[in-house]
C-alpha positions as CSV (number, residue, x, y, z in Angstrom):
1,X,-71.4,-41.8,-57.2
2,X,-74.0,-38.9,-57.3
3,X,-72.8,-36.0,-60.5
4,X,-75.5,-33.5,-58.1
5,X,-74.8,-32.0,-55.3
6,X,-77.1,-29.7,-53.1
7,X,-76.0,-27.5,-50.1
8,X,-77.7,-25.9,-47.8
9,X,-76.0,-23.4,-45.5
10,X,-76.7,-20.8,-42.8
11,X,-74.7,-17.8,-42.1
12,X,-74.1,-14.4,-40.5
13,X,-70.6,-13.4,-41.2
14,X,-69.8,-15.3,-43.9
15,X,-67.6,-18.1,-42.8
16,X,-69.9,-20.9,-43.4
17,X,-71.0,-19.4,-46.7
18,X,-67.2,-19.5,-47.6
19,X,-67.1,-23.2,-46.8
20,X,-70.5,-23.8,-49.2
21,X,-68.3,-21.9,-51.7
22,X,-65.2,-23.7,-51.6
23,X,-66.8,-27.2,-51.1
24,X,-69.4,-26.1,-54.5
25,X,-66.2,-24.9,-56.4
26,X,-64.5,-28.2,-55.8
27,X,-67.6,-30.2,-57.0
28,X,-67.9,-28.1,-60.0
29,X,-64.3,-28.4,-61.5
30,X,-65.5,-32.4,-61.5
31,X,-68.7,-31.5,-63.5
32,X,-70.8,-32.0,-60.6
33,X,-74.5,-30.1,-61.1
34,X,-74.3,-28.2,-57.6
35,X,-76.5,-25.8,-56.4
36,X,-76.4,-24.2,-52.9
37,X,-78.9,-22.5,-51.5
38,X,-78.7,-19.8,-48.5
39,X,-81.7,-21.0,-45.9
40,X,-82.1,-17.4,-45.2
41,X,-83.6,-16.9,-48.8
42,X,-85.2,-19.8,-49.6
43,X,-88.5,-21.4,-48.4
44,X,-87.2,-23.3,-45.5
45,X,-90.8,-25.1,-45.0
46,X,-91.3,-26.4,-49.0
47,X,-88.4,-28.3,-49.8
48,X,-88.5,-30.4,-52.7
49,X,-88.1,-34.3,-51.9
50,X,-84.1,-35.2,-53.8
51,X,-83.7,-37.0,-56.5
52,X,-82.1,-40.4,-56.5
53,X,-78.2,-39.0,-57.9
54,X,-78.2,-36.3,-55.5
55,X,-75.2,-35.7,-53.0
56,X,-76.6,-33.7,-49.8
57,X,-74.6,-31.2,-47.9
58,X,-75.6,-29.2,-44.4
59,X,-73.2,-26.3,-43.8
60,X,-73.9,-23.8,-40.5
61,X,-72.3,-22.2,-38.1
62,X,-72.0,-23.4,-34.5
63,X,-73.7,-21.7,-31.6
64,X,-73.4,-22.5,-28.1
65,X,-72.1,-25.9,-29.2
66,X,-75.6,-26.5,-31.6
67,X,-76.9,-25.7,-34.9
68,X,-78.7,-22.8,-34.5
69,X,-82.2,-23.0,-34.5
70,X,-83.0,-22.0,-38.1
71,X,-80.5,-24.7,-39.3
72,X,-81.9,-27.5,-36.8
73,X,-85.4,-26.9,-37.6
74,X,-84.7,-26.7,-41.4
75,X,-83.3,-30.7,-40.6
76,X,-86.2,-31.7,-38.4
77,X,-88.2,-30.7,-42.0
78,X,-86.0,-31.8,-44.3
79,X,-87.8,-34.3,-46.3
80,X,-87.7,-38.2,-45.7
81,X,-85.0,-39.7,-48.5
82,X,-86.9,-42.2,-50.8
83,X,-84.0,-43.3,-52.5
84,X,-79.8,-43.9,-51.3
85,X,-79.0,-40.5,-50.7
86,X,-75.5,-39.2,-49.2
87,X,-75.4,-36.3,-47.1
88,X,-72.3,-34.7,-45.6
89,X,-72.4,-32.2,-42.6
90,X,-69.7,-29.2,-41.8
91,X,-70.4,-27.6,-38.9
92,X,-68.2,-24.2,-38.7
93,X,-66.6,-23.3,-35.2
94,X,-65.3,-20.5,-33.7
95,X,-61.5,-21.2,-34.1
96,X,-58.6,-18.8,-32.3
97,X,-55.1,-18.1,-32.8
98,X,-52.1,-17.5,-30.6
99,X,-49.1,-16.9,-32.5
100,X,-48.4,-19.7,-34.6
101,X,-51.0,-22.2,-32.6
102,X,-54.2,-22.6,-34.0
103,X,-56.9,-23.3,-31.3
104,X,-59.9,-25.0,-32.7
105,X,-63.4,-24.7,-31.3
106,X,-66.1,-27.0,-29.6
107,X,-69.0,-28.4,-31.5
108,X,-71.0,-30.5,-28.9
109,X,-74.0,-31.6,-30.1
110,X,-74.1,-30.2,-33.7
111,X,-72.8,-33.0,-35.9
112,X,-74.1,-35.6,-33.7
113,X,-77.6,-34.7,-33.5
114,X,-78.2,-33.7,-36.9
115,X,-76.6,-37.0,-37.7
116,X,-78.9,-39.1,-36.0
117,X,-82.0,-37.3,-37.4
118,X,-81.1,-37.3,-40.7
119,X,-80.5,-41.5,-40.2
120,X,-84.0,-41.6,-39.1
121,X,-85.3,-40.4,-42.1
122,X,-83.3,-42.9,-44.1
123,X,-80.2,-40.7,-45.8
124,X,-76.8,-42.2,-45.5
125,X,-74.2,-40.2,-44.0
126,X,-70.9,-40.2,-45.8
127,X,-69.4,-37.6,-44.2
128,X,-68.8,-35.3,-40.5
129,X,-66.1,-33.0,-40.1
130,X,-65.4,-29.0,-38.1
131,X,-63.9,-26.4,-40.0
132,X,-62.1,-23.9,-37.3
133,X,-62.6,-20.3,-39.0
134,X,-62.3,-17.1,-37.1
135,X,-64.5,-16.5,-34.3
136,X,-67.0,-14.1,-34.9
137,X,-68.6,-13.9,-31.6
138,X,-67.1,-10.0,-30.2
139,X,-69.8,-10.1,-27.8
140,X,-67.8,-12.5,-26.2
141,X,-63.9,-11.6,-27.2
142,X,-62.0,-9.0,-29.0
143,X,-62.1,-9.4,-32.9
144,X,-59.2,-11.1,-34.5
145,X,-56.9,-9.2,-36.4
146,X,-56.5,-9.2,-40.4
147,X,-53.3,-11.1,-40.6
148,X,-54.6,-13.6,-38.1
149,X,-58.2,-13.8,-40.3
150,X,-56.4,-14.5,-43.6
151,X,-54.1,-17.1,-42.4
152,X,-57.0,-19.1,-40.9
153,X,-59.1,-18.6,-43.9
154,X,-56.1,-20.4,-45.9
155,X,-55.5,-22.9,-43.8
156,X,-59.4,-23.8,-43.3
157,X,-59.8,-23.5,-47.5
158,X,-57.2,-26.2,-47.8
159,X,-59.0,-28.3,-44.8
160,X,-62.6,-27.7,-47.0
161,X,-60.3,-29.0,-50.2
162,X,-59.5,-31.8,-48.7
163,X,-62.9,-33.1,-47.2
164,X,-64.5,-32.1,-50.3
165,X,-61.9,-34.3,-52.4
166,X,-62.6,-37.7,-50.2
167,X,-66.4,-36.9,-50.2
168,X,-67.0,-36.2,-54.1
169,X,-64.8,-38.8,-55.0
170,X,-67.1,-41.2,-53.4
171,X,-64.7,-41.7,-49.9
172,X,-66.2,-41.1,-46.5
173,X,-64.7,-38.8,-44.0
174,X,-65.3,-38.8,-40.2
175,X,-62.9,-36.8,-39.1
176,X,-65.3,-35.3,-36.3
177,X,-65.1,-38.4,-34.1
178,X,-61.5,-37.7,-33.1
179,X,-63.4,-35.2,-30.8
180,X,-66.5,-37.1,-29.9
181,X,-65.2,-37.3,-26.2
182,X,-65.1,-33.4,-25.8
183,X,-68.2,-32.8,-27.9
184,X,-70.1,-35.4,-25.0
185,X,-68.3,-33.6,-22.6
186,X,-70.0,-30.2,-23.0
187,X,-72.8,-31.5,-24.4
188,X,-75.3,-30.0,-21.3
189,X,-74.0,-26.7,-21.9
190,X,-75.4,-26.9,-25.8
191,X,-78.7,-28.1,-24.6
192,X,-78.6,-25.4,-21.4
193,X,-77.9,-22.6,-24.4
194,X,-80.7,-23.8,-26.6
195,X,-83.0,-23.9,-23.9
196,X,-82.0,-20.3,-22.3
197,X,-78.7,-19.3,-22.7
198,X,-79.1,-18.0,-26.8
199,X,-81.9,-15.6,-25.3
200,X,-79.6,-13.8,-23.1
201,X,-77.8,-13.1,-26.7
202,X,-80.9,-11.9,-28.1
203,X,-81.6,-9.3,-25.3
204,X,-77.8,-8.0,-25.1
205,X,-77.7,-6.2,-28.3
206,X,-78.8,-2.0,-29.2
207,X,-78.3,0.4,-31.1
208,X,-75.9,3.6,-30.1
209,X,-75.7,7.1,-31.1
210,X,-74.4,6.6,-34.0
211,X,-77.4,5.1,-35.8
212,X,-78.8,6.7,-38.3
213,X,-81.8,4.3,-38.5
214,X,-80.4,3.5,-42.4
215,X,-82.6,0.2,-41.2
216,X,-79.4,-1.9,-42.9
217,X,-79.4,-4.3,-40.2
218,X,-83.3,-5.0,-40.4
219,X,-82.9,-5.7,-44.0
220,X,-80.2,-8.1,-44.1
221,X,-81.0,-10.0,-40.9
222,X,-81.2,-13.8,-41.8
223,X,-84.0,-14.0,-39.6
224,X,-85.7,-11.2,-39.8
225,X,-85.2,-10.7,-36.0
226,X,-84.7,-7.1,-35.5
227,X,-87.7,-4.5,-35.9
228,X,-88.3,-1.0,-35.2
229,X,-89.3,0.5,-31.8
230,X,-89.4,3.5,-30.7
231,X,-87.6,4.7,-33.7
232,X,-84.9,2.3,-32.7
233,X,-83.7,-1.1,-34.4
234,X,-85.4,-3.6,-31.5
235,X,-83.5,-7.0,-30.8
236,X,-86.4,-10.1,-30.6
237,X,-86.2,-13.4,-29.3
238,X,-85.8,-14.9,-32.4
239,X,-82.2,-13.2,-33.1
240,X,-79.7,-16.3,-33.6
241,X,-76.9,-14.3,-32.3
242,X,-74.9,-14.5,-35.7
243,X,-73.2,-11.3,-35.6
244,X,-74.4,-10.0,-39.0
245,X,-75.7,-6.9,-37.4
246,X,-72.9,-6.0,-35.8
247,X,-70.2,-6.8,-38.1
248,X,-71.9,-5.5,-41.1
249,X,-73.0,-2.5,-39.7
250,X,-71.9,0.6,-41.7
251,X,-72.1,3.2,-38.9
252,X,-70.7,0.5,-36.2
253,X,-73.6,1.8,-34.4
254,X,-74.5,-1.8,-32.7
255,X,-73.0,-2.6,-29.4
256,X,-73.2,-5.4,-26.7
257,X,-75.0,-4.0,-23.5
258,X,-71.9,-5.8,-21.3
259,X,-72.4,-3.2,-18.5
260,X,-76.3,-4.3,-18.4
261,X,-76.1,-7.8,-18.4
262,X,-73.8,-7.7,-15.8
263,X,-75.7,-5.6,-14.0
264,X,-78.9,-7.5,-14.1
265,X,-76.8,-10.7,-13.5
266,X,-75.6,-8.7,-9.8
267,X,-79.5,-7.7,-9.1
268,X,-80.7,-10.9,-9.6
269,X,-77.9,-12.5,-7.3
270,X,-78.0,-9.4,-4.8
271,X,-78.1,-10.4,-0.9
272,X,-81.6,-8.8,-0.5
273,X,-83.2,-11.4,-3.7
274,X,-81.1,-14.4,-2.1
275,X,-82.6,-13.3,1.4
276,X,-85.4,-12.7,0.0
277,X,-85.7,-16.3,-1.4
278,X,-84.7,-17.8,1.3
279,X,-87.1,-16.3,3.4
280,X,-90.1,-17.2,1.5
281,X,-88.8,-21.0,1.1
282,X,-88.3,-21.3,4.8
283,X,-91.5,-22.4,5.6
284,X,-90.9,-25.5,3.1
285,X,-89.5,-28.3,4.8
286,X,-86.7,-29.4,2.7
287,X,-83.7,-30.3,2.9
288,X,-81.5,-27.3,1.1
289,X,-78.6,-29.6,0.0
290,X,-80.8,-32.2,-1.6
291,X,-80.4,-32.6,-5.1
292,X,-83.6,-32.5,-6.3
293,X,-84.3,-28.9,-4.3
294,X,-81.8,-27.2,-5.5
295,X,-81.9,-28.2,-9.1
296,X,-85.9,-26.8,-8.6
297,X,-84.4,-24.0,-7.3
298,X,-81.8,-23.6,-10.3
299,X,-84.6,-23.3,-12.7
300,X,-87.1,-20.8,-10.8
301,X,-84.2,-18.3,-10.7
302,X,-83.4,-18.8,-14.7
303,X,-87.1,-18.0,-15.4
304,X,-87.2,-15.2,-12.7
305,X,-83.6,-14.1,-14.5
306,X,-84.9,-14.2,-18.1
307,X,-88.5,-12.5,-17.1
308,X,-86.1,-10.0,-15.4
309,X,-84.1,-9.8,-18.6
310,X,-87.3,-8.9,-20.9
311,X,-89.0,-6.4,-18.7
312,X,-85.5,-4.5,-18.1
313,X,-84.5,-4.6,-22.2
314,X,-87.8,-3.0,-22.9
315,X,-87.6,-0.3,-19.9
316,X,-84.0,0.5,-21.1
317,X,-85.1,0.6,-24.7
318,X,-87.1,3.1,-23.9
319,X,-84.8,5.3,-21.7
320,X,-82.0,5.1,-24.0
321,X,-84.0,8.0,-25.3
322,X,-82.2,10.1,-22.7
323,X,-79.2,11.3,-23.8
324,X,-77.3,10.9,-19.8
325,X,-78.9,7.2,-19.8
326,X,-78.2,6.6,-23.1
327,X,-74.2,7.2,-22.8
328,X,-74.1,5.0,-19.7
329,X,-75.5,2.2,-21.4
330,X,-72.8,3.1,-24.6
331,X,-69.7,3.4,-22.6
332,X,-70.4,0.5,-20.2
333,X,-70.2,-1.7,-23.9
334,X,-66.8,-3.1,-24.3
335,X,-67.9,-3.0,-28.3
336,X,-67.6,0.8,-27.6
337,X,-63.6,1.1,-27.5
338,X,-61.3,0.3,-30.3
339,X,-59.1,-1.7,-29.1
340,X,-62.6,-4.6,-29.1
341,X,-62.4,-4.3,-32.9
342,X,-65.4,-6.3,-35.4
343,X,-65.3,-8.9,-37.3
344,X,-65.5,-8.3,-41.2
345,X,-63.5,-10.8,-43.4
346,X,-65.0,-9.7,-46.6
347,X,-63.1,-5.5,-46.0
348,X,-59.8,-7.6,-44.4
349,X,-59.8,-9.9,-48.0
350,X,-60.6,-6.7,-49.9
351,X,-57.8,-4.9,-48.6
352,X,-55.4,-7.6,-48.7
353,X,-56.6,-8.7,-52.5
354,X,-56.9,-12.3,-50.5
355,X,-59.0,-15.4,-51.2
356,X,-62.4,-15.0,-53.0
357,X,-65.2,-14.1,-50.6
């Protein structure tokens, strides 16, 4: 068995970091040479080819059921292996809980994927396996609460133990394929979000009143996604949707634009566009329920939806410079009100003198 062990992880709110953590700390206290390495700090493009006694391990979150980007990229690059390297692969998932049930989350193509690339390039895979932390995605759902966070946290260090136990002490654990059926299940929806749906993310997110343009979140976004415009932190295509912004925000000055998204997603499926379609596509003679048609269809009205999308973001980037404009746009944001809460493990462990972070 290897005595090195490299990781390479991707985060926003910390939970996969955590999971590098625990795994590194585990392959320390057996003398293991480990080093792990943050993607958003190294150079992801110049990656040295591993040596022959080296353990590989591929930590990142989970976004609409994929890797993101910056993590499957960094795999698509990842050197060939010219020697009989292992490499493990956590994907982190946005796990729940109700009471005393713990509700994991969906992967879908993550493991799989980066399984069968790294194969290609001739690494041995000795290990798959989820880790449910605490979702992080408030765009979507209110934040869990501290007591629920911590309890999670435990329960998921103990799960990280374990795997990390069979793994460095040469065992392989495939734990992932009890939820291979699922994972093909939803697997269009992770290949739907890569394609369009992570952009909608991108375009949802501003800055409210409350900014004081401290510029925190430009400087500590992992990918550099966010820049200034019109004196005002400006969301790019490139965002990865990791919540980093957000959640780490020392103002809680970042919001989700809920109100304009659904907005634009009622304009864009208005009677007058639909009649409007129709009556531009009545001269073509085909058939409206055929398959083909309609899935044609599908995709001009994504593209006329996301060119929508960018021309709207920049007009009301610009008008949120009008203080009447500007509050409709705030209180419209369920991320306005309280009761939504953010997600910030790292303040719930402080106050709680929990778990290392």
């Amino acid at each position: 068995m290897s005595r090195k062990l490299q990781i390479f992880f991707f985060s926003g709110t910390g939970n996969a970091r955590n999971v590098a953590n625990w795994f590194g700390d585990k392959a320390a206290e057996k003398s293991f040479d480990v080093q792990i390495n943050d993607l958003s700090k190294i150079n992801r493009k110049n990656v040295s080819q591993p040596e022959a006694d080296t353990l590989i391990g591929f930590i990142s979150p989970t976004h609409g059921f994929n890797f993101p980007p910056v993590m499957m990229y960094f795999i698509f690059r990842f050197p060939k292996a010219y020697f009989d390297n292992k490499v493990f692969i956590i994907n982190v998932r946005a796990g729940m809980k109700l009471g005393k049930i713990y509700f994991p989350g969906l992967s879908g193509i993550t493991l799989w994927l980066s399984a069968i690339v790294l194969l290609i390039k001739g690494y041995k895979i000795v290990g798959l396996r989820s880790i449910d932390l605490p979702s992080n995605w408030i765009s979507l759902h209110p934040s869990l609460r501290g007591n629920a966070v911590i309890l999670m946290y435990e329960r998921c260090k103990r799960i990280t133990d374990k795997f990390a136990e069979d793994i460095l002490n040469g065992k392989k654990n495939f734990r992932a394929f009890f939820d291979i059926i699922q994972d093909v299940l939803i697997s269009p929806i992770s290949i739907g979000y890569f394609l369009a749906g992570r952009f909608m993310f991108a375009k949802s997110f501003y800055a409210n009143s409350l900014c004081n343009k401290c510029c925190t979140c430009i400087h500590n976004c992992p990918v550099k996604a966010i820049k200034l415009v019109n004196d005002q932190p400006y969301w790019t295509y490139h965002c990865e949707s990791c919540m980093k912004c957000m959640n780490e925000c020392p103002n809680r000055a970042i919001e989700t634009g809920h109100g304009f998204v659904i907005g634009l997603l009622i304009i864009t499926n208005s009677y007058i566009l639909i009649q409007l379609w129709d009556y531009i596509f009545s001269s073509v003679k085909f058939d409206w329920n055929d398959p083909l048609f309609r899935a044609v269809r599908s995709v001009i009205d994504t593209i006329i939806y996301f060119i929508l999308l960018f021309v709207s973001y920049r007009i009301i980037h610009s008008l949120k410079r009008i203080p009447v404009f500007k509050q409709i746009i705030e209180y419209t944001s369920l991320t306005k009100y309280n009761f939504w809460g953010g997600y910030n493990p790292k303040k719930i462990f402080a106050q709680k003198k929990v778990l290392k972070f």
